[in-house]
C-alpha positions as CSV (number, residue, x, y, z in Angstrom):
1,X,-50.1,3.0,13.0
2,X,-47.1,1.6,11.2
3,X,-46.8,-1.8,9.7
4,X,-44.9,-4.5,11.5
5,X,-42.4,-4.3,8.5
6,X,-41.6,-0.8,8.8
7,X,-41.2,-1.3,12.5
8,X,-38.7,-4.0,11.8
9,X,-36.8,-2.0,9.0
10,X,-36.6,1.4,12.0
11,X,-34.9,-1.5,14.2
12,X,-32.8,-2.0,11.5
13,X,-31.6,1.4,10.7
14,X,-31.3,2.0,14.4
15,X,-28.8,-0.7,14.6
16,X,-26.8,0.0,12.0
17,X,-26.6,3.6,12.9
18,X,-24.9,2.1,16.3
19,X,-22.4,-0.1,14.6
20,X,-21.6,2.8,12.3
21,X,-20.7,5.5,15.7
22,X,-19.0,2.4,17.0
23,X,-16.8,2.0,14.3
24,X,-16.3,5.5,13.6
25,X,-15.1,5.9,17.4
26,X,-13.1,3.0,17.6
27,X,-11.4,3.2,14.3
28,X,-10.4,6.7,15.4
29,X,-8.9,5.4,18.4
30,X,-6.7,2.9,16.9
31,X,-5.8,5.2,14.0
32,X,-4.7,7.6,17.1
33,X,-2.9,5.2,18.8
34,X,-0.3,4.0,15.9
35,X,0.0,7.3,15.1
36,X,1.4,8.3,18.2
37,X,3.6,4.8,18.3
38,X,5.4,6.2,15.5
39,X,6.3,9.8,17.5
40,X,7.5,7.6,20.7
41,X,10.5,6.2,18.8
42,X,13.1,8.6,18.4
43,X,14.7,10.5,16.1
44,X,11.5,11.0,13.8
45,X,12.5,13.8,11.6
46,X,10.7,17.4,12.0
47,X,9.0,17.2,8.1
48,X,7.5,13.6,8.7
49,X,4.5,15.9,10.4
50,X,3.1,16.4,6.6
51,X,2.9,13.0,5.9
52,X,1.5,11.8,9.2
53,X,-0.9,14.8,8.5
54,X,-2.6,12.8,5.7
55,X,-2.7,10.0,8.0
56,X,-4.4,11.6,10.3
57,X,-6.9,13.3,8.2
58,X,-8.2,10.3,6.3
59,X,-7.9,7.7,9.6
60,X,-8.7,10.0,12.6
61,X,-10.6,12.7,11.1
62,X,-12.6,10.7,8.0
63,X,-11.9,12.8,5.6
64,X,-11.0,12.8,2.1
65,X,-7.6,14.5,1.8
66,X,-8.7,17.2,-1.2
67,X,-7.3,20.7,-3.2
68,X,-9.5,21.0,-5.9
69,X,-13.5,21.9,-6.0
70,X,-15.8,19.2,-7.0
71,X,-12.3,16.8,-7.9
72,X,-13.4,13.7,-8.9
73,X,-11.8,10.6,-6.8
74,X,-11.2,7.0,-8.3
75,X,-10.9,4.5,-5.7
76,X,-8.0,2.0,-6.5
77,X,-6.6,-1.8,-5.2
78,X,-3.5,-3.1,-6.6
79,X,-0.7,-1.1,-8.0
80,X,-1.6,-2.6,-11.4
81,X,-4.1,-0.2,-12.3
82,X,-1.9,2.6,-13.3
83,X,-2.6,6.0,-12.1
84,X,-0.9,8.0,-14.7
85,X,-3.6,7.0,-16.7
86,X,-6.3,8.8,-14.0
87,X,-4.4,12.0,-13.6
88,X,-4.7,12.6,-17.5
89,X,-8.7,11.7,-17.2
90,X,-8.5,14.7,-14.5
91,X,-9.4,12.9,-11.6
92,X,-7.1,11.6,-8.6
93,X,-6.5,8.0,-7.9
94,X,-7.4,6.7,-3.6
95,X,-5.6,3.6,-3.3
96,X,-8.2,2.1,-0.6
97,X,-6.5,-1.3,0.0
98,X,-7.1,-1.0,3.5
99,X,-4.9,-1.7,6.9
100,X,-8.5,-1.1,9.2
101,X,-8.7,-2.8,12.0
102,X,-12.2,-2.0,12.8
103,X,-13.2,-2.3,9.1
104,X,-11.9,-6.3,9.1
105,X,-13.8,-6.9,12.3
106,X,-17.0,-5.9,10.5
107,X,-15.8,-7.7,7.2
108,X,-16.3,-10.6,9.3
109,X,-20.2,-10.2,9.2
110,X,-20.2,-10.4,5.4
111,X,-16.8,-12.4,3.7
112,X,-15.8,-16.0,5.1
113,X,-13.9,-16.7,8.4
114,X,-10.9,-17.3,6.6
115,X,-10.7,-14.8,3.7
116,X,-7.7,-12.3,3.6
117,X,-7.8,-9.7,6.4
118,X,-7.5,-6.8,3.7
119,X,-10.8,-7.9,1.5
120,X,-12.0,-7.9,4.9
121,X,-10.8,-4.2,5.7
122,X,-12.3,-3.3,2.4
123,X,-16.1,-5.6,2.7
124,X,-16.4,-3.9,5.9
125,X,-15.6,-0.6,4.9
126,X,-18.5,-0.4,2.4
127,X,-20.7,-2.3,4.5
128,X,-21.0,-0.1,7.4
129,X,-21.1,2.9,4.7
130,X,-19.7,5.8,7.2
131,X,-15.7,6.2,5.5
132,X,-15.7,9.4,3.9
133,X,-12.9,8.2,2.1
134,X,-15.0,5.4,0.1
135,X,-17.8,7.6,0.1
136,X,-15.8,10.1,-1.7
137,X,-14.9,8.0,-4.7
138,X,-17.2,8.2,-8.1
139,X,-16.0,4.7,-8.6
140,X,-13.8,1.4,-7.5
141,X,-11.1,-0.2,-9.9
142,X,-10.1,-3.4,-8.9
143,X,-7.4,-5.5,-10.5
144,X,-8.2,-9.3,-10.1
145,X,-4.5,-10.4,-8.8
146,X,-6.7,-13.2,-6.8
147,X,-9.7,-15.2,-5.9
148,X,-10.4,-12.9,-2.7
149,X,-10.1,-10.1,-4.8
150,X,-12.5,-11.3,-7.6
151,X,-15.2,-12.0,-4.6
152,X,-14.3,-8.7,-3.0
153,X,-15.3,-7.0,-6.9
154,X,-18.4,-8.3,-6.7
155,X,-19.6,-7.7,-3.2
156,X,-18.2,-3.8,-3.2
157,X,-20.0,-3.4,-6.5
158,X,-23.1,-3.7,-4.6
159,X,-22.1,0.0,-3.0
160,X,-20.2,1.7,-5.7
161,X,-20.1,1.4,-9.4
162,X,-16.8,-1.2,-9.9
163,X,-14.7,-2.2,-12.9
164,X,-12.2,-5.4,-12.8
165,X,-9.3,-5.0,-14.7
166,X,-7.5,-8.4,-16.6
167,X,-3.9,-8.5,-15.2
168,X,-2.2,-11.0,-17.0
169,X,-0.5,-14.1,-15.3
170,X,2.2,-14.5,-18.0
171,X,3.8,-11.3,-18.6
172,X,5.8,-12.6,-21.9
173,X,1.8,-14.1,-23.2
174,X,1.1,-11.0,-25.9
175,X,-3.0,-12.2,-25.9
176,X,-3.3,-11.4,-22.3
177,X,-1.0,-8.4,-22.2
178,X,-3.6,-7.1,-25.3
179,X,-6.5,-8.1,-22.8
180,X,-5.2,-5.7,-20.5
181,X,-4.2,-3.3,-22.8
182,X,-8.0,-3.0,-23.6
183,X,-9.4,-3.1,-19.9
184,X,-7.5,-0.1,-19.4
185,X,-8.9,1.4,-22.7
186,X,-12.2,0.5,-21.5
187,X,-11.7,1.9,-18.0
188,X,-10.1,5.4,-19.4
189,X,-13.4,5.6,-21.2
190,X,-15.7,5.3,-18.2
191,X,-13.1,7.9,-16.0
192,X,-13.8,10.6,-19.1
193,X,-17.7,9.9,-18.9
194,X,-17.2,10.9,-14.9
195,X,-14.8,13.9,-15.1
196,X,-16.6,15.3,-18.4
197,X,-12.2,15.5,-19.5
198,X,-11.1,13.5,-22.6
199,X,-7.5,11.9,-22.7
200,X,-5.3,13.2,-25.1
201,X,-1.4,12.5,-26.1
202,X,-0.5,15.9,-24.3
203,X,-2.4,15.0,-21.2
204,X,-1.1,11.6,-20.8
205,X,2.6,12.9,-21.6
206,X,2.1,15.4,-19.0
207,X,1.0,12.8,-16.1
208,X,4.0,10.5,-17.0
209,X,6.5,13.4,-16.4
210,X,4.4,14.3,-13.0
211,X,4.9,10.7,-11.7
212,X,8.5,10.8,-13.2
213,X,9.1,13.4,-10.8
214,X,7.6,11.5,-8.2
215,X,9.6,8.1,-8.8
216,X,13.1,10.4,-8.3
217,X,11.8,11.4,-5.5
218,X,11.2,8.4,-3.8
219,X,14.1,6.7,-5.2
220,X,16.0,9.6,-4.0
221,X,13.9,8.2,-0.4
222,X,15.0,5.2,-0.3
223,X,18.9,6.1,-1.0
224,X,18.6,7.9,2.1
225,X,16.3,5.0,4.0
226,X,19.3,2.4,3.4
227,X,22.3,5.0,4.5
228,X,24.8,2.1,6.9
229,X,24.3,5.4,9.4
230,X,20.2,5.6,9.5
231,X,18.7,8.6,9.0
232,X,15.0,7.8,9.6
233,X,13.5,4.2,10.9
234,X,11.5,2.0,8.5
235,X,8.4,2.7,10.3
236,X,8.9,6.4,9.5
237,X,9.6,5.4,6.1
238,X,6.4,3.3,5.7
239,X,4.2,6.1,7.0
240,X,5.8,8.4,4.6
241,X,5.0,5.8,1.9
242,X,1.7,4.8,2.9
243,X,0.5,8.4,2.6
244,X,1.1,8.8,-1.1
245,X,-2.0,6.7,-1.2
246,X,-4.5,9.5,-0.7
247,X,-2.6,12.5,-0.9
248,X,-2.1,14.3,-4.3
249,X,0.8,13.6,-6.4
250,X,2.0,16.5,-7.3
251,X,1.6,17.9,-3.8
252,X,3.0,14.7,-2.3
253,X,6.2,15.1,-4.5
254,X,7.0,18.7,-2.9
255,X,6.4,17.6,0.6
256,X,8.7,14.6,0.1
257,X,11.7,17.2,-1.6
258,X,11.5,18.6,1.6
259,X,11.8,16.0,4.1
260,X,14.4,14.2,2.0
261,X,16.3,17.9,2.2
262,X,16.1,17.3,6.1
263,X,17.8,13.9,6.0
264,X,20.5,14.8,3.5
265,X,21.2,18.1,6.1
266,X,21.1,15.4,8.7
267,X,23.9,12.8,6.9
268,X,25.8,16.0,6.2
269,X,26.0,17.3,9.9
270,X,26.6,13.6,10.9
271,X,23.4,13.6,12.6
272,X,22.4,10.0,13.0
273,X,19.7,7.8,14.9
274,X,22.2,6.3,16.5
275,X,26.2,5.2,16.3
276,X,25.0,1.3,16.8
277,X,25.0,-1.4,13.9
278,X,21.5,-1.6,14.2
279,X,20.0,-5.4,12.3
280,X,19.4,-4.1,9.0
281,X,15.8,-5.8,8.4
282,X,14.1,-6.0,5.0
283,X,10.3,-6.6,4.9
284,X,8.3,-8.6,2.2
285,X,5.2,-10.2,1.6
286,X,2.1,-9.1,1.9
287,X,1.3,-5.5,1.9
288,X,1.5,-3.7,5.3
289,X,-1.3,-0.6,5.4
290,X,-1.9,1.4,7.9
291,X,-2.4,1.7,10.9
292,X,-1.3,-1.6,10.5
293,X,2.1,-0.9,11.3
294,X,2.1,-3.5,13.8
295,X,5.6,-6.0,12.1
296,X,7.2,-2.9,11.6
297,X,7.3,-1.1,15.2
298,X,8.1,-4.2,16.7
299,X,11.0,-4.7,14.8
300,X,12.4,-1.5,15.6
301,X,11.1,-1.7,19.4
302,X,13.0,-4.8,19.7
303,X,16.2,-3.0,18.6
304,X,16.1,-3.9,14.8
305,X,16.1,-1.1,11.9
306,X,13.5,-1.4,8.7
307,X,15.7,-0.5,5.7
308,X,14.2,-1.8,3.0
309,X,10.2,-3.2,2.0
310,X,9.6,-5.2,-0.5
311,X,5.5,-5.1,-0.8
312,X,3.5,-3.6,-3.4
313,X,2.5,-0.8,-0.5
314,X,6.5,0.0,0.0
315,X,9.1,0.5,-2.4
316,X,8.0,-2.2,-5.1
317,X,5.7,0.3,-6.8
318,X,7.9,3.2,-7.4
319,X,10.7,1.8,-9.2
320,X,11.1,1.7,-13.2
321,X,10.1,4.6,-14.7
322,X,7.9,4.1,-18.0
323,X,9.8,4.3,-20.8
324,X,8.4,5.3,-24.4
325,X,9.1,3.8,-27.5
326,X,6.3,5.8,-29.7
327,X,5.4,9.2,-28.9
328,X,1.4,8.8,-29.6
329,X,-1.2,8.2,-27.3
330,X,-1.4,4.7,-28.4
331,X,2.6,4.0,-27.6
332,X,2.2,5.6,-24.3
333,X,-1.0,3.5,-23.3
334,X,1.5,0.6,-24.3
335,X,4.5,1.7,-22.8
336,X,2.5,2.3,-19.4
337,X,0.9,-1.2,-19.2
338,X,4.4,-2.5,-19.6
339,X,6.0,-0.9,-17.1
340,X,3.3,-1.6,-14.4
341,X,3.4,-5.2,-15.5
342,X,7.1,-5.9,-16.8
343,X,8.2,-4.2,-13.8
344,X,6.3,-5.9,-11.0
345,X,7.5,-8.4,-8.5
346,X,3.8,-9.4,-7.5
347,X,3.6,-13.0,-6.9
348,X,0.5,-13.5,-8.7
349,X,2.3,-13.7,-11.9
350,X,3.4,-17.7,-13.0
351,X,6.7,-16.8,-13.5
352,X,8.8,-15.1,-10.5
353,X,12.3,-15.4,-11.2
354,X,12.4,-11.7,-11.3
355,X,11.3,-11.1,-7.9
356,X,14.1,-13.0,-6.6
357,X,16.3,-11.3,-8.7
358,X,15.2,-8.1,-7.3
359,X,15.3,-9.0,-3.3
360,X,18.4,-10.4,-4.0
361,X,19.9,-7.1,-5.4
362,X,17.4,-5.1,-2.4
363,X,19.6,-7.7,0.0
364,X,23.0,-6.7,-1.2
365,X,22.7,-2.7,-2.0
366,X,20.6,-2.1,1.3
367,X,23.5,-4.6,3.1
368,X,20.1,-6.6,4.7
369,X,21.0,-8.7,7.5
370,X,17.3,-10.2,7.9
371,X,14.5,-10.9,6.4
372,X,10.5,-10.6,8.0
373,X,8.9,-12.4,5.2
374,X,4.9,-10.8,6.6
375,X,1.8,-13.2,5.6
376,X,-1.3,-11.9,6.3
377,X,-3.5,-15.2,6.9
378,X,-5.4,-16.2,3.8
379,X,-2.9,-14.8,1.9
380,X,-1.9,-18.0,-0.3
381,X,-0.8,-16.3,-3.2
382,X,2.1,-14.6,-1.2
383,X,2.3,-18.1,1.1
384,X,3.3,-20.0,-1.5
385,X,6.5,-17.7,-2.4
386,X,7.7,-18.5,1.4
387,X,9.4,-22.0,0.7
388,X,11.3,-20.4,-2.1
389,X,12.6,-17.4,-1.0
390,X,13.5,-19.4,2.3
391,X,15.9,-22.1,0.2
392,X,17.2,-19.1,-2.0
393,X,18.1,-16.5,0.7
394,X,19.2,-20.1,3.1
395,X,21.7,-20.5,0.8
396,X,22.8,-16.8,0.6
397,X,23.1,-17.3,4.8
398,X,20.6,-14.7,5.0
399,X,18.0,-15.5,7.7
400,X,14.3,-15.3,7.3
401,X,11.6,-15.6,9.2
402,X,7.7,-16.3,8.3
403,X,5.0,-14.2,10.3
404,X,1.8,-14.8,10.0
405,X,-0.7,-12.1,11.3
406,X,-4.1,-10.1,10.5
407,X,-5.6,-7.0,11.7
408,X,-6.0,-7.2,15.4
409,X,-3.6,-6.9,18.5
410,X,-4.1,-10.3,19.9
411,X,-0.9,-11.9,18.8
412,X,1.3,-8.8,19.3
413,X,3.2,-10.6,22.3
414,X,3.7,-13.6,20.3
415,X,5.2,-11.7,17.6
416,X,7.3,-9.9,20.0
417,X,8.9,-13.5,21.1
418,X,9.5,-14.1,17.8
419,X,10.8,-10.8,16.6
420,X,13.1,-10.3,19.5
421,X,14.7,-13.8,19.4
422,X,15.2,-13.2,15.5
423,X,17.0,-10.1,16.0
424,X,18.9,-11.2,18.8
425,X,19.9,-14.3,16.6
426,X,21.2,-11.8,13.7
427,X,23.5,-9.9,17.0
428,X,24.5,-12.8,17.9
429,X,26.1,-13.8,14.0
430,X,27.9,-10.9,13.9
């Protein structure tokens, strides 16, 4: 006869073996849904069905998106943590900072009310323990950009094996630029231990040219992305974007040669979304992961066009290329933690005068006509750039607008009001 403890701990198992089918089920339903969103507006290009492939396979199908026997997967949370650095340790980065809807609903159980709806995502993702995509990774790298973040270190490291990384908050401070400089030393180290691979100059050298490629690419994307005739919406583009998160690079880079083939055929036969003067819309803020793609297929249901995004999930991360000053191992450790700090607009840094900069130029070469300026709710470090940008871009005439959201679809119609009469206020200037 079994104790009154074990009968309590069978209960328990029981129970969480529910919540984990109900999440499973549901999670695959939303995925689904946003997915097919993105096929109902029109003029989706032909080659977009790779990218939304990946999609699929990670959010609908829960599984871990993989071309190698027995590769070994680093799970990553920022865009500081530099994944050149991972490729030459042999392994392949996951960047798991999550858009789950279903994963932030059980986030709720185990992070406070109030806490950002991605840490959420992420808590909830370990804690019901059924995402092959987390399950998949040997370890987590987190780069403490904020408080939420620091908490959400600790609580994942009760599933996985996770490593903060220092990012520095004064990028011109040379002790805390060395502090980071030696976290990623640190973390190389513990990658070798997992993939048995030791990093070498050659290695390294190799993995810089690989994202090189990538970067021109991308930048080739976006040249495309912010044609005054569009060639493919900005929820399109965000998909295509998004996926580079858990695809491999190297095939990621060929896929994207080929779809960006498509849209220059496209532009060359004069084969346009549409003849309209669509509002050109650019998107900042916090990150926007899928499937929540919410902001940005309202915007282009209600008649405006995403041309340019501004978050560390969009086309922030794919700019500056690194740029080597030493050829040694040493000088390309140094020149990559540069470049992922000296070159990003992150908010979390005490100085910003360089993000403005940047959406200013985003504003003018992308001819931007509106700006969505997304906060996902207990998200202060990017609430407390709103006020700025707003008297900057007020006195460029540029209109912005502040949206608050998190992951669920109980404020879609408000945001619909207020997208709609934002957009129809841009019309209505020109």
């Amino acid at each position: 006869m079994g104790t009154k403890d074990e009968g309590n701990n069978e209960r328990e198992l029981l129970i969480h073996k529910r919540q984990q089918e109900r999440y499973l089920n549901k999670s695959r339903q939303i995925s689904a849904k946003y997915l097919n969103k993105l096929d109902e507006l029109p003029g989706i290009p032909t080659n977009l069905s790779y990218f939304k492939s990946i999609l699929y396979k990670i959010f609908v199908e829960n599984e871990i998106v993989s071309y190698k026997e027995n590769e070994i997967y680093v799970g990553i949370f920022c865009v500081l943590m530099p994944m050149e650095l991972i490729y030459a340790c042999g392994a392949r980065p996951v960047k798991l900072c999550s858009g789950d809807y279903v994963g932030f609903q059980f986030g709720d159980d185990v992070v406070p009310r109030d806490a950002c709806p991605l840490v959420k995502a992420v808590v909830g993702n370990n804690y019901i323990g059924n995402n092959n995509t987390y399950n998949a990774c040997s370890m987590y790298i987190v780069p403490v950009t904020c408080d939420c973040k620091k908490k959400m270190a600790a609580i994942i490291s009760e599933y996985k094996e996770t490593y903060i990384l220092h990012v520095p908050i004064n990028k011109k401070n040379d002790e805390t630029m060395d502090l980071y400089v030696k976290s990623l030393h640190e973390i190389v180290h513990t990658i070798e231990q997992k993939t048995g691979e030791k990093i070498t100059y050659k290695k390294l050298k190799k993995s810089v040219q690989m994202y090189r490629e990538t970067q021109r690419e991308i930048r080739r994307f976006i040249e495309l992305k912010r044609s005054l005739k569009p060639l493919i919406r900005g929820s399109h583009a965000m998909a295509v974007i998004n996926s580079i998160a858990y695809d491999d690079i190297a095939r990621y880079t060929k896929q994207l040669a080929i779809l960006n083939k498509e849209l220059e055929t496209r532009r060359d036969n004069g084969d346009y979304l549409t003849n309209k003067k669509l509002p050109r819309i650019l998107v900042t803020g916090s990150p926007i992961t899928f499937p929540n793609l919410k902001i940005p297929l309202l915007i282009e249901e209600m008649g405006g066009l995403v041309v340019a995004d501004e978050t560390c999930i969009g086309d922030r991360g794919f700019t500056d290329p690194v740029s080597v000053a030493e050829e040694s191992l040493e000088g390309y450790f140094r020149a990559i933690a540069n470049r992922y700090v000296s070159a990003c607009s992150c908010p979390v840094f005490s100085d910003n005068e360089q993000r403005i900069h940047k959406i200013k130029q985003m504003i003018i070469d992308q001819k931007v006509e509106g700006i969505i300026y997304h906060v996902l709710r207990g998200c202060l470090v990017y609430d407390y750039e709103y006020q700025i940008l707003e008297q900057v871009f007020g006195a460029m005439e540029i209109p912005i607008i502040r949206l608050e959201s998190d992951y669920n679809e109980e404020d879609i119609e408000q945001l619909r009001i207020r997208i709609e009469a934002f957009i129809e206020m841009i019309k209505f200037k020109k």
